[in-house]
Biotite code that builds the C-alpha atoms (Angstrom):
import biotite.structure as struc

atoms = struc.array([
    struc.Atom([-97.119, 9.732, 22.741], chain_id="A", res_id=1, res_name="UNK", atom_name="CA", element="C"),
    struc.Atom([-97.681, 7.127, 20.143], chain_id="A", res_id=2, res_name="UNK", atom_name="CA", element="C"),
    struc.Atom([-99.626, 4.297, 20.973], chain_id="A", res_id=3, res_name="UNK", atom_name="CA", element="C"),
    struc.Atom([-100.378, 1.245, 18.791], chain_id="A", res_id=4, res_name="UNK", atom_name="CA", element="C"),
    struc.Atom([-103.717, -1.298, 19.984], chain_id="A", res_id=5, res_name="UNK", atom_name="CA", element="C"),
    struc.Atom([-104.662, -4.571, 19.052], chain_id="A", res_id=6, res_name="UNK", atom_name="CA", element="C"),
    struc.Atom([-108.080, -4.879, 17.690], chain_id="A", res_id=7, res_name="UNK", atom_name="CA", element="C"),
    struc.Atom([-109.306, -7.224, 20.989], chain_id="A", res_id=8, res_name="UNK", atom_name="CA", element="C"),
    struc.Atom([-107.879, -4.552, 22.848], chain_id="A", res_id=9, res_name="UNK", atom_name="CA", element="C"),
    struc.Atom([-109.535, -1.746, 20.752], chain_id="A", res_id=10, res_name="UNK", atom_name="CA", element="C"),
    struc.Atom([-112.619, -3.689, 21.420], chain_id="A", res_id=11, res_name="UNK", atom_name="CA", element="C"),
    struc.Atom([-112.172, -3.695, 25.027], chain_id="A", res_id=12, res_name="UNK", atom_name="CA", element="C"),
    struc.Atom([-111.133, 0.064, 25.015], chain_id="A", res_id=13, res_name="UNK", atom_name="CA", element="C"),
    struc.Atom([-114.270, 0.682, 23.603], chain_id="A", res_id=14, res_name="UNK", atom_name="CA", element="C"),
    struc.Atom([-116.764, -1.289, 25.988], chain_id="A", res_id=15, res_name="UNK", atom_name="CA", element="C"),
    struc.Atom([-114.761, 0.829, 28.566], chain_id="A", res_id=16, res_name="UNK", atom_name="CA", element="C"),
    struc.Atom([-116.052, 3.713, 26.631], chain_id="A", res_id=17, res_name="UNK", atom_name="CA", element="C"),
    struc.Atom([-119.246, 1.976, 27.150], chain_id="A", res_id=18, res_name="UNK", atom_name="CA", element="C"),
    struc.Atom([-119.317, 1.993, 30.724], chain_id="A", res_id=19, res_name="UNK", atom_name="CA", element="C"),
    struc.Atom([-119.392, -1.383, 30.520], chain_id="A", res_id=20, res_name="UNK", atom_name="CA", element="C"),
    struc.Atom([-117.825, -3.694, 33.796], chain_id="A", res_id=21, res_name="UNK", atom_name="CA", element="C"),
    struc.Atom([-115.184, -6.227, 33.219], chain_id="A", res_id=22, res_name="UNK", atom_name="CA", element="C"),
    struc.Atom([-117.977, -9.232, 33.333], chain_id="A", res_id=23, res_name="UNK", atom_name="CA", element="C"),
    struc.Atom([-119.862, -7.578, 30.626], chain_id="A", res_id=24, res_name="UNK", atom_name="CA", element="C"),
    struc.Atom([-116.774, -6.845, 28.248], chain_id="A", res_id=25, res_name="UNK", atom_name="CA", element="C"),
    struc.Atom([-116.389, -10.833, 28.722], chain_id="A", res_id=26, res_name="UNK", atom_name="CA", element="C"),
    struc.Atom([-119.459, -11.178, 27.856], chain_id="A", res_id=27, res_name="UNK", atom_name="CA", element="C"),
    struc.Atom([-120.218, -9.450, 24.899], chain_id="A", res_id=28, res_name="UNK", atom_name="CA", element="C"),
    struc.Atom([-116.891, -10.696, 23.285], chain_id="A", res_id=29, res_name="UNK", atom_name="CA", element="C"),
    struc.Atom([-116.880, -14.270, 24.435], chain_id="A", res_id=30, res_name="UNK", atom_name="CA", element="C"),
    struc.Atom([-113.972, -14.327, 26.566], chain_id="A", res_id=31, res_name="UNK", atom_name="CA", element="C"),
    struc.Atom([-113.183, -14.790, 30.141], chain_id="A", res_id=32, res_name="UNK", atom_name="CA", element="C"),
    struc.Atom([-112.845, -11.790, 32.877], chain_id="A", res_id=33, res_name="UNK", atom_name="CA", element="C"),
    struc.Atom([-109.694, -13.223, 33.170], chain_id="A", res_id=34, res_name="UNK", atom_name="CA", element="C"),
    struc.Atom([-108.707, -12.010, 29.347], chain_id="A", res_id=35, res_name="UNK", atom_name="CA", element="C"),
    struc.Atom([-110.614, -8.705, 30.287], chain_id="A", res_id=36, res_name="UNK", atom_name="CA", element="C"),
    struc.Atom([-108.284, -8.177, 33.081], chain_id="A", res_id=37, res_name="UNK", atom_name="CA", element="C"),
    struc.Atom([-105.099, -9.149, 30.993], chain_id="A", res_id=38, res_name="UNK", atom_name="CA", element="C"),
    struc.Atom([-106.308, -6.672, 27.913], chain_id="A", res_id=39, res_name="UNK", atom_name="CA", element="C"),
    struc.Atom([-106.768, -4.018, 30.384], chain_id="A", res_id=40, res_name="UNK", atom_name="CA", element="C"),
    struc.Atom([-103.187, -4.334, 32.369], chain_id="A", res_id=41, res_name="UNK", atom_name="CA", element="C"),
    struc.Atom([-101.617, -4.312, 28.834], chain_id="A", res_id=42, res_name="UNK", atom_name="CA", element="C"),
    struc.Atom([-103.667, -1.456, 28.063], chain_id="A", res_id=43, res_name="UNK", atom_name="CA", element="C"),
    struc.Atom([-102.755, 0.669, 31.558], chain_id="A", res_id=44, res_name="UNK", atom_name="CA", element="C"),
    struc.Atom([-99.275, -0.295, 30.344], chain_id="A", res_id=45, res_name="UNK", atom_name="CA", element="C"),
    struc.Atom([-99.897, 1.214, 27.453], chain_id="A", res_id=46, res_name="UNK", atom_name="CA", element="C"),
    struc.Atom([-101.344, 4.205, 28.372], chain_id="A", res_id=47, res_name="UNK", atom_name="CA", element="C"),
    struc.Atom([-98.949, 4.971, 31.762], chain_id="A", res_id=48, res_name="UNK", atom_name="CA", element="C"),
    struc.Atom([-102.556, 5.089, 33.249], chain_id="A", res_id=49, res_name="UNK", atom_name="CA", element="C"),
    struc.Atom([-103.367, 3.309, 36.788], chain_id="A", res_id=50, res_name="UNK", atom_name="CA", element="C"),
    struc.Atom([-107.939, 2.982, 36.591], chain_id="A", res_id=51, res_name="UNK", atom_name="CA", element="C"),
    struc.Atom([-110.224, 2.669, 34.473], chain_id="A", res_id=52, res_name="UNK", atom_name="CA", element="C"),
    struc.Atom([-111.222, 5.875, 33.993], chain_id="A", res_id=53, res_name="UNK", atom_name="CA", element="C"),
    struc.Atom([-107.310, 7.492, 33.779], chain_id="A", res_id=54, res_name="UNK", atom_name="CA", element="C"),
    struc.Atom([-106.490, 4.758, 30.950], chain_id="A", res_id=55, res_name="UNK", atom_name="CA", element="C"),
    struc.Atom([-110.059, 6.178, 29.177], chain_id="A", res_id=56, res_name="UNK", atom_name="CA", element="C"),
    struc.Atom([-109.412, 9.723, 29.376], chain_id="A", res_id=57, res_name="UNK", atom_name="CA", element="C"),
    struc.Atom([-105.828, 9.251, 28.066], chain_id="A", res_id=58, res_name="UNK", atom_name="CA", element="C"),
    struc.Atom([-107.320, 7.039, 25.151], chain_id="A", res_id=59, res_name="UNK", atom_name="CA", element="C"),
    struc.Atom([-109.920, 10.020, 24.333], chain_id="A", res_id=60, res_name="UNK", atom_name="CA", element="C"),
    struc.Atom([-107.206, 12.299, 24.410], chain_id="A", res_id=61, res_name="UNK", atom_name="CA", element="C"),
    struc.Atom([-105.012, 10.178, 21.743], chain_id="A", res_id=62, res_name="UNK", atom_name="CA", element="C"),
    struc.Atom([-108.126, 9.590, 19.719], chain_id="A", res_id=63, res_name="UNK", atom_name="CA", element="C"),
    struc.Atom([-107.850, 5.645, 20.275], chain_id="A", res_id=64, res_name="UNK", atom_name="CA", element="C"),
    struc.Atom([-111.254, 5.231, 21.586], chain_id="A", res_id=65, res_name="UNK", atom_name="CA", element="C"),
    struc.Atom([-113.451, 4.251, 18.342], chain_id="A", res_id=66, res_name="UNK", atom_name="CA", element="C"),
    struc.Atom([-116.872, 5.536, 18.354], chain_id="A", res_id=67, res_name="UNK", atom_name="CA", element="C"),
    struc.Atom([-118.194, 2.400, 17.393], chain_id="A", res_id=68, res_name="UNK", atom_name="CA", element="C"),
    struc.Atom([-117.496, -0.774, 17.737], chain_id="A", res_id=69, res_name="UNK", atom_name="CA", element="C"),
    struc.Atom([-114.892, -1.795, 15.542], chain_id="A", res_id=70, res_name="UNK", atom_name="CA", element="C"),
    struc.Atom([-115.427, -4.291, 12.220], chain_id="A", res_id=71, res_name="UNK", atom_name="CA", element="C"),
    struc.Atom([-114.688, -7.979, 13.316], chain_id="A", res_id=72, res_name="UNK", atom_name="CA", element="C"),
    struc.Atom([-112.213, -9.870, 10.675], chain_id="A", res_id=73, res_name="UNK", atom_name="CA", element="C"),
    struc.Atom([-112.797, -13.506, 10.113], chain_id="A", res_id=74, res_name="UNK", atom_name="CA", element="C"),
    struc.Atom([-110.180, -15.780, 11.559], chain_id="A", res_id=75, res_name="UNK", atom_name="CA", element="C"),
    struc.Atom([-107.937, -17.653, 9.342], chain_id="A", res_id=76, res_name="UNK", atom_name="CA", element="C"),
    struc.Atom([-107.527, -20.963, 10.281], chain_id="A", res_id=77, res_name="UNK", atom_name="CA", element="C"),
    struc.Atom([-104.802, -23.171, 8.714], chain_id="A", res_id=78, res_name="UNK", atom_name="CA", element="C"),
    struc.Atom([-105.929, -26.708, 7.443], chain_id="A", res_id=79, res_name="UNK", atom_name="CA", element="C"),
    struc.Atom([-104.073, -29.990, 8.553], chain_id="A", res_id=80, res_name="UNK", atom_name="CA", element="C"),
])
């Protein structure tokens, strides 16, 4: 099973890691729960998982969940 991530949801993947709740991934990466919830629907998708913790242990088990948290790039904006 290949699987290929966005960094945002790499990020989220690994505040799961963290333990962390949905209010807190917001949090710490400036989004809404809303986005949270999206990121993690696309990533149950993903992973043919149906929790939390089933979408975690199949992400382990691929070696997608990073150990820390992943390098930020800077956002390219386009001039007018």
């Amino acid at each position: 099973m290949r699987v290929k991530l966005t960094p945002k949801q790499t990020e989220v993947l690994y505040y799961l890691a963290q333990a962390c709740s949905n209010q807190q991934i917001a949090d710490k990466m400036g989004i809404s729960v809303a986005t949270v919830k999206l990121h993690l629907s696309v990533l149950y998708q993903k992973l043919d998982a149906h929790t939390r913790t089933k979408a975690l242990i199949k992400a382990q088990a691929l070696g997608l969940v990073p150990s820390k948290l992943p390098k930020k790039r800077p956002e390219i904006r386009e001039s007018a």
